[in-house]
N, C-alpha and C positions, 0 to 999 in steps of 0.2 A: 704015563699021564703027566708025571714031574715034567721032563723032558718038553711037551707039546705046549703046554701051561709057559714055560721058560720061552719059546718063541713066539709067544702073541708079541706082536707088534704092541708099541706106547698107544696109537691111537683105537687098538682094539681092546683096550685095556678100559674099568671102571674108570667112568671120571664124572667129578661134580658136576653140578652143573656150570653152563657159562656165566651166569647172576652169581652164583653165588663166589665163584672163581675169584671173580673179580670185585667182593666185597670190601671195603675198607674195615681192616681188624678194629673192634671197638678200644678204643686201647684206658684201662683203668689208671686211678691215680696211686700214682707209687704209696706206698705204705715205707712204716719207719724201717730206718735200719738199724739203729742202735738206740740209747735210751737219750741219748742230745739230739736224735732227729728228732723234729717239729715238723708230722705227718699231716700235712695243711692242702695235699691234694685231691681228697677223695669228696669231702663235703660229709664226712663221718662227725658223728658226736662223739665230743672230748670227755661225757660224762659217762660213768659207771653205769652198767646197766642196774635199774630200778629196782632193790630188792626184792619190792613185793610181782616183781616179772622173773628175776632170779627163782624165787621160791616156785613159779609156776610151771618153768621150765624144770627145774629139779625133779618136780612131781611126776614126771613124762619121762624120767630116763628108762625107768625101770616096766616102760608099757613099749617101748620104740620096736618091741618084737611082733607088734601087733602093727597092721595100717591103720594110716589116721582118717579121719571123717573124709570121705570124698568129696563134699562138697562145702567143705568145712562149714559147717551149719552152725555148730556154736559161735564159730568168730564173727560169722556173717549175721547171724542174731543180738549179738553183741553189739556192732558196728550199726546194725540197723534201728537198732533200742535209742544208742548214741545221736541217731542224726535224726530220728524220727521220718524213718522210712520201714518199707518189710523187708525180711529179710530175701524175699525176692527180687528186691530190685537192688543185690546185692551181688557181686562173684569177685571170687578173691584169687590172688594167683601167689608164683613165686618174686614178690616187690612189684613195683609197677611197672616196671620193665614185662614182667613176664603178662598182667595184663592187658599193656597193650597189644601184646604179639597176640593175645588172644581175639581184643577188639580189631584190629586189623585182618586179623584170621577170616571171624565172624564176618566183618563187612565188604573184606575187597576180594574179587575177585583178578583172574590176572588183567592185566592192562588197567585196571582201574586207578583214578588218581588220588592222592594226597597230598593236602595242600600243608604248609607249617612254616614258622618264621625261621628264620636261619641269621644271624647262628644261636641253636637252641641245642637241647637235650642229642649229644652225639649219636643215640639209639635209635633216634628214629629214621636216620635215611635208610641206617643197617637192616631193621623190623621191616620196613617198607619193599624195601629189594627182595627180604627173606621171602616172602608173599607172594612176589611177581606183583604186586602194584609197583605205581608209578607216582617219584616223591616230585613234589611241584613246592621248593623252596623259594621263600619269600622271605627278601633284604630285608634285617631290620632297619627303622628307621636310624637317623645322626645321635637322637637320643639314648638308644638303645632300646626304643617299646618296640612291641610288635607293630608293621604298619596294616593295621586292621581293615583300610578301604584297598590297599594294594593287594590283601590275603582273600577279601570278598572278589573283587575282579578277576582273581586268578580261577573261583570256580567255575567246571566246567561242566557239561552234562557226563562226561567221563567221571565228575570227582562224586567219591565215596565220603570221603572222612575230612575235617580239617582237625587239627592237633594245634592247641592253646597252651602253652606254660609259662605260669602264671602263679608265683614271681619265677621268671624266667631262670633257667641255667644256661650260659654260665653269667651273663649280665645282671641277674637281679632284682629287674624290675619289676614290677606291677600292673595287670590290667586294670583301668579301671571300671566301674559299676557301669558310666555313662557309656564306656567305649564297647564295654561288652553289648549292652542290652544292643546299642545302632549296630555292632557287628549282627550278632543274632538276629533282627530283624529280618537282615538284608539275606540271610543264609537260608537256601530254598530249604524247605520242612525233609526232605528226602535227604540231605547229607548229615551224618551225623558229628557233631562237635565233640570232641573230648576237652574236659579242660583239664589240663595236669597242674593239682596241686600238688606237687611232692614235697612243698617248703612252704605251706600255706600255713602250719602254728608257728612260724619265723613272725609273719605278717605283720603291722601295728599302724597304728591311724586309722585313717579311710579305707577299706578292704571290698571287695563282691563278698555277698552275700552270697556264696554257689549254691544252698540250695533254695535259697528263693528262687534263682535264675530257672536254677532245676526245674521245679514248680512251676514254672511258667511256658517254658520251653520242653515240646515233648524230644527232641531231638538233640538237646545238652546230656553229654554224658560227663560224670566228676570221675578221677584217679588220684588219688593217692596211696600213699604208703605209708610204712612202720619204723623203713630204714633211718629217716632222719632225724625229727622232733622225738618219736619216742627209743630213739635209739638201735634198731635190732637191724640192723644190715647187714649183720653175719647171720641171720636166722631167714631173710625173704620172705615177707608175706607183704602183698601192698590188696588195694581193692578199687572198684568200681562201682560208682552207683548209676544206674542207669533203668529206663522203663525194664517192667517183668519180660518182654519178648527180647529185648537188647540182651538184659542180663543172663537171660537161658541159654542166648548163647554165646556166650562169652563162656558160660560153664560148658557148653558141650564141646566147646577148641581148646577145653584147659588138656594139661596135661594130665591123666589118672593120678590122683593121690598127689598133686603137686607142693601144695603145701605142708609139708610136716607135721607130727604132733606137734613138738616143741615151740614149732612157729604159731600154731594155730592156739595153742594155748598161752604164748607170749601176748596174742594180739588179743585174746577178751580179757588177759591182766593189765594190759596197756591200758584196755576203753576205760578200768575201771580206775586207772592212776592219772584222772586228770589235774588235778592240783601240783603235784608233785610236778608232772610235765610241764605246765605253766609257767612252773617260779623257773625252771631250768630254760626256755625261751625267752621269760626276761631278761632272763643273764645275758644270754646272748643278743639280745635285742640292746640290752645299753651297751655289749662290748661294741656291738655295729657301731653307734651311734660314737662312741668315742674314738674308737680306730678310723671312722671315715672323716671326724671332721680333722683329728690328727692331720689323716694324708693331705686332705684338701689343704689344711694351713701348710703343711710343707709344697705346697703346688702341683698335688696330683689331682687329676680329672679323673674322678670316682662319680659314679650311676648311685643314682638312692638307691641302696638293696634292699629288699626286703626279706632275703632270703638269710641262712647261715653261712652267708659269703660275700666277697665285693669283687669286683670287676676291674680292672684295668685294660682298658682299649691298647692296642700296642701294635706297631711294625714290626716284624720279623726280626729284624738287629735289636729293639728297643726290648723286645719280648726275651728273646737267645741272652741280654743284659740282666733281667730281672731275674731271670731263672737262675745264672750262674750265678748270680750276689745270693743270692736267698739260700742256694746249695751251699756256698762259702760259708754261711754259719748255719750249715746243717737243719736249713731248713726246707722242705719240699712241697712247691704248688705247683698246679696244675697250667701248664703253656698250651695253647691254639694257633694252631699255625695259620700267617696272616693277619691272625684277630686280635691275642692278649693273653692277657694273666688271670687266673682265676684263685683267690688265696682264702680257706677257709677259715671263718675265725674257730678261736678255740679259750684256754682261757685264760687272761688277763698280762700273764709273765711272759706268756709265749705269743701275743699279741704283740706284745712291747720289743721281742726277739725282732718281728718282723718290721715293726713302727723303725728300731734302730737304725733295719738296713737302709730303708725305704726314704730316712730322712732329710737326705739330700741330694733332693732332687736333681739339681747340678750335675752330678755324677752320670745321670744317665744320658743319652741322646736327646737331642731337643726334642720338644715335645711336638715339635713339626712335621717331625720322622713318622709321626704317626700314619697310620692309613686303614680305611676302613674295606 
């Protein structure tokens, strides 16, 4: 049997499929490598994770022999208490990564389209292909928003889903109230909207209201996550809120038992540390505010972020430049081939690391070089 098994031909042999074959590898942002790296390409929080989450994870080690809630009902009662929804119009996954794979799961069948601004969240053309849908990217605009009348005409009777992120990654920016409600308007009641807030407690000024929109809109669905404002991206829980028939299923394409005890109980210690979350995003909201006007006065062309990140548009040379000066003092962000720089802040010393390199702008290619 050895023998005959040995002479299958390669093309008689198991093979993926051709989507998947041919997927573009998600590829993560490096992590530190020694204790002078400045790990500034994942969009990870620089703070300790939150005692009173510590102590809740703690309480969970000694049960991990047992499985956790399948539909994680506490967290989702928690999170639903929080936003004043039920807990049914609640499903939670592994981060929001792993809920969109659900809601694309749920909604598209193969051939079907998705629409989304480009350049956005690198998961989604991945999720999309995974599915057998069909991604229908849409340029951002010179500003870097999403161009919301070009993402409305792009739908088609084929489209399932449009994908909103909102403050964008890796750009930054911000939908706004106005821009949202005229997009929704124009969006037939049959495609369903996700909007990805994964960097929505970063936010500050003038913000959407997501779930008033919610409330308005029976076809707006919210995602977010845990990973980032409250810190837990090495545990993976994110969520969705969306109507009771959405959200059932989005639980019935989860994966059995996906989210963890530890994660499941990280997330109802979470809802219950919002103060403490708070003052740790202001931090970070004045570091934005001082590191962007920094660059600007050195002469970089920075996007208002709203997120826990800023943006630098960049050419390929201009890009392959930033990257090696910032690696030169051991520090590491995240490059887009084509697009730019993606640099996370962090805090305050290691901000100043990056201010140092960044200061003279001179140094690098004219800023002509650019190209979008």
């Amino acid at each position: 049997m050895l023998s005959m098994t040995s002479t299958l031909s390669e093309a008689a042999a198991p093979q993926v499929r051709a989507a998947v074959a041919q997927l573009p590898a998600y590829v993560a942002g490096k992590s530190a490598q020694s204790e002078l790296t400045a790990a500034l390409a994942s969009n990870e929080s620089h703070f300790a994770p939150l005692p009173s989450v510590v102590t809740a994870i703690s309480a969970e080690a000694d049960r991990i022999h047992r499985y956790p809630s399948m539909g994680a009902v506490e967290a989702r009662t928690a999170i639903a208490r929080h936003f004043g929804v039920s807990p049914e119009e609640v499903a939670a996954g592994p981060g929001s990564s792993g809920v969109l794979q659900q809601i694309i799961s749920a909604v598209c069948a193969h051939g079907d389209e998705v629409v989304y601004a480009w350049r956005s969240f690198e998961a989604y053309p991945i999720l999309v292909a995974v599915a057998g849908a069909v991604s229908v990217p849409v340029p951002l605009l010179p500003s870097e928003h999403h161009d919301l009348d070009s993402m409305a005409a792009a739908i088609t009777e084929r489209t399932r889903l449009v994908i909103l992120c909102s403050p964008n990654n890796p750009t930054g920016v911000s939908i706004s109230e106005e821009a949202l409600e005229g997009f929704l308007d124009a969006v037939p009641p049959r495609v369903l909207v996700v909007l990805d807030e994964a960097y929505i407690e970063f936010q500050r000024g003038a913000g959407i209201d997501s779930l008033d929109f919610y409330r308005r809109y029976p076809n707006l669905c919210i995602l977010r996550t845990f990973s980032k404002a409250y810190g837990l991206a090495g545990l993976r829980v994110g969520y969705a809120i969306a109507r009771p028939d959405i959200a059932e299923g989005l639980r019935r394409t989860a994966v059995p038992f996906g989210v963890n005890r530890m994660a499941q109980a990280a997330a109802v210690a979470s809802m219950a540390a919002g103060e403490e979350v708070l003052e740790r995003t202001e931090e970070v909201a004045r570091e934005r505010t001082r590191v962007i006007r920094a660059l600007r006065g050195c002469g970089w062309t920075i996007p208002d972020s709203q997120a826990n990140f800023y943006w630098i548009r960049a050419s390929d040379a201009l890009r392959t430049q930033l990257l090696d000066a910032l690696a030169g003092a051991d520090i590491l962000a995240r490059g887009y081939a084509a697009d730019g720089v993606r640099i996370t802040l962090a805090d305050a010393p290691t901000n100043d690391r990056v201010l140092a390199v960044l200061a003279d702008r001179g140094r690098f290619v004219p800023e002509a070089g650019t190209a979008r």
